[in-house]
C-alpha positions as CSV (number, residue, x, y, z in Angstrom):
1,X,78.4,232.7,185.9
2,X,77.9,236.6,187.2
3,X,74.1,235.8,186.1
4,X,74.6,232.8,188.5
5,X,75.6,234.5,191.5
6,X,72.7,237.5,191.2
7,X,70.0,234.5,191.5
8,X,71.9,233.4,194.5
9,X,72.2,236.8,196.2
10,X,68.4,237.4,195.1
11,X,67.3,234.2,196.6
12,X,69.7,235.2,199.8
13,X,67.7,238.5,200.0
14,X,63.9,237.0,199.4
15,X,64.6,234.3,202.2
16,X,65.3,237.5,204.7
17,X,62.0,238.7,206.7
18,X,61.0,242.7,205.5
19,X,60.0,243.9,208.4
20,X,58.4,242.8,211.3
21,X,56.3,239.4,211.1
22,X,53.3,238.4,213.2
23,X,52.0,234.5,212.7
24,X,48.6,232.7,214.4
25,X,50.1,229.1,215.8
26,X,47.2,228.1,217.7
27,X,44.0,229.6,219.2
28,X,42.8,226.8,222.4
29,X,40.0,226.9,225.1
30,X,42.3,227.5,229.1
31,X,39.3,228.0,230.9
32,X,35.6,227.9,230.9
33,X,32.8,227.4,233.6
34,X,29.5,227.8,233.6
35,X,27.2,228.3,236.7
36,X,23.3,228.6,237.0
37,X,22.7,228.7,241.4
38,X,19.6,229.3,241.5
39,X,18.1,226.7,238.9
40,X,15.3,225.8,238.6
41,X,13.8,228.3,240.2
42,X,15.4,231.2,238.1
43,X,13.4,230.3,235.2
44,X,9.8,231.0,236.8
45,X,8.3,234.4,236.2
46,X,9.6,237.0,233.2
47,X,13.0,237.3,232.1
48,X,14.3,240.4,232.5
49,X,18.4,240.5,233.9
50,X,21.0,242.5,234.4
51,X,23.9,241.5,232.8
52,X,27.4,242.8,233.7
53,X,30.6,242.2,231.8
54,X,33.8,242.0,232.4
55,X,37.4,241.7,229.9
56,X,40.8,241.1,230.9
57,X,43.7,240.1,229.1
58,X,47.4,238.6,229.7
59,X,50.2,237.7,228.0
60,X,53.3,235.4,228.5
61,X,56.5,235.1,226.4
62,X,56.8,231.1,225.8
63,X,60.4,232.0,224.1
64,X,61.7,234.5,221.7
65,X,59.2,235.8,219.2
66,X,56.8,233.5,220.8
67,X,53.9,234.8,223.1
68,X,51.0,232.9,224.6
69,X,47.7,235.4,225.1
70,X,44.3,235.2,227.0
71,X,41.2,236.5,226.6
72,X,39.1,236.3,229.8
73,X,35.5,237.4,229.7
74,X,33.0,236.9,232.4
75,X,29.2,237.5,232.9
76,X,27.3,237.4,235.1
77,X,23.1,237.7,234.5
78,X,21.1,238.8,237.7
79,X,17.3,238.5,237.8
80,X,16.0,240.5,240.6
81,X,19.0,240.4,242.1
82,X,19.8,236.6,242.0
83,X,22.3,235.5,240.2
84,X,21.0,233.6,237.0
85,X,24.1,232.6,235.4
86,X,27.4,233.5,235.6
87,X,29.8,232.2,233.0
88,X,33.8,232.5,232.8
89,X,35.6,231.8,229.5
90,X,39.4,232.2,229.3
91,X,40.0,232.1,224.9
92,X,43.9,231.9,224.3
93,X,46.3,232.2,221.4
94,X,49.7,231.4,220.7
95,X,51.2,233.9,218.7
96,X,54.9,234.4,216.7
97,X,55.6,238.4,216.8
98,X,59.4,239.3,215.5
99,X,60.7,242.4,214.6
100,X,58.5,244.3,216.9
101,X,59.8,247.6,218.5
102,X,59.6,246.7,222.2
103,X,56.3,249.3,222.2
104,X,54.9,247.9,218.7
105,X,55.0,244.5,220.4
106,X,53.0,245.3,223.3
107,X,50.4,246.9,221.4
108,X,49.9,244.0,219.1
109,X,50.0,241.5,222.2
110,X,47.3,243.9,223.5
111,X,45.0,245.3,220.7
112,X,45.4,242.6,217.9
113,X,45.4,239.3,219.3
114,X,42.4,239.9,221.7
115,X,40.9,240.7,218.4
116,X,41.9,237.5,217.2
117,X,40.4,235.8,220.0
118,X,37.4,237.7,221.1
119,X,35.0,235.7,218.2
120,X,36.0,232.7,219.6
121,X,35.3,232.9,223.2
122,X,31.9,235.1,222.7
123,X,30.6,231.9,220.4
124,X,31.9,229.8,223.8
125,X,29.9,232.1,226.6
126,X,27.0,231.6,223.8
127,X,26.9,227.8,223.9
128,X,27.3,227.7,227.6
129,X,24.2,230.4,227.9
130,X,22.3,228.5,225.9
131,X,23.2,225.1,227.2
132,X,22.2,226.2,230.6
133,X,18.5,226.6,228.6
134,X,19.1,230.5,229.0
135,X,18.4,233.3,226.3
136,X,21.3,233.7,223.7
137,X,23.8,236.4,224.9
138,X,24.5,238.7,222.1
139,X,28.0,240.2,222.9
140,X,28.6,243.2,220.6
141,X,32.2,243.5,219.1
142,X,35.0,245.4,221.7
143,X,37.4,248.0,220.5
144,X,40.5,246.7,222.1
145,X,42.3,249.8,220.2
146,X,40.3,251.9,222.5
147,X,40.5,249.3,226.2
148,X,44.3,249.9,225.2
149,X,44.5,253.4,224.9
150,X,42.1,253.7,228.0
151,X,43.9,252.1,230.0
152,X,47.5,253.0,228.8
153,X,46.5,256.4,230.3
154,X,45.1,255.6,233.4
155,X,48.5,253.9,233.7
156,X,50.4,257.4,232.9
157,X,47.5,259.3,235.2
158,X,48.8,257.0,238.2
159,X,52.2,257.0,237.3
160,X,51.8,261.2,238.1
161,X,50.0,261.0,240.5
């Protein structure tokens, strides 16, 4: 019977989370839009654009543990100083994070879920790209560790200032 009641507290302990847990529940396409304003005509002559890119991200709290990111990337392609394309994808995840120390949390919400999204919404901008009968946009990986760090200081730089 003693044996009996160790399985029971064993099974008690095992069902409890060990630590903080972290859990994809969906990833989903918000946004996307694709613009070419100057077509046909952009395609005459040698291709040879400027392409400037842009990152954001956001996060919601859906309810408790539960947070809703996105992943908003947009670039725009100038060819002698016309715009060539400009294409907007918005990449978002639904994430469970519990147990996270309030500064843990915010961290994850903004280093590891981008991560989680970021192959997703660069294959998007290249199907859109190449849809539009441009060039394949090769979008090299981003450090979010390093956006996060970045920009948690300029926060504390302003905060002094």
């Amino acid at each position: 019977m003693a044996e009996n009641d160790n399985n029971q507290n064993g099974a008690a302990e095992a069902a409890q989370p060990q630590g903080p847990m972290f859990a994809l529940q969906r990833i989903y396409l918000k946004d996307c839009s694709f613009e070419s304003p100057k077509s046909p005509d952009v395609f005459r002559g040698q291709w040879a654009p400027k392409i400037a890119f842009n990152l954001s991200t956001r996060n919601e709290k859906l309810a408790d543990g539960v947070y809703d990111v996105v992943l908003r990337m947009t670039i725009e392609a100038k060819h002698d100083e016309t715009v060539a394309f400009l294409v907007e994808v918005q990449q978002a995840g639904i994430f469970t994070c519990e147990g996270f120390a309030d500064a843990d949390l915010e961290r994850v919400l903004a280093t590891v879920c981008p991560n989680i999204l970021f192959p997703y919404a660069r294959e998007t901008i290249d199907a859109l790209v190449v849809r539009g009968s441009f060039p394949a946009v090769m979008l090299a990986p981003v450090n979010f560790d390093a956006v996060y760090a970045q920009s948690k200081a300029q926060a504390e730089q302003q905060a002094t200032a």
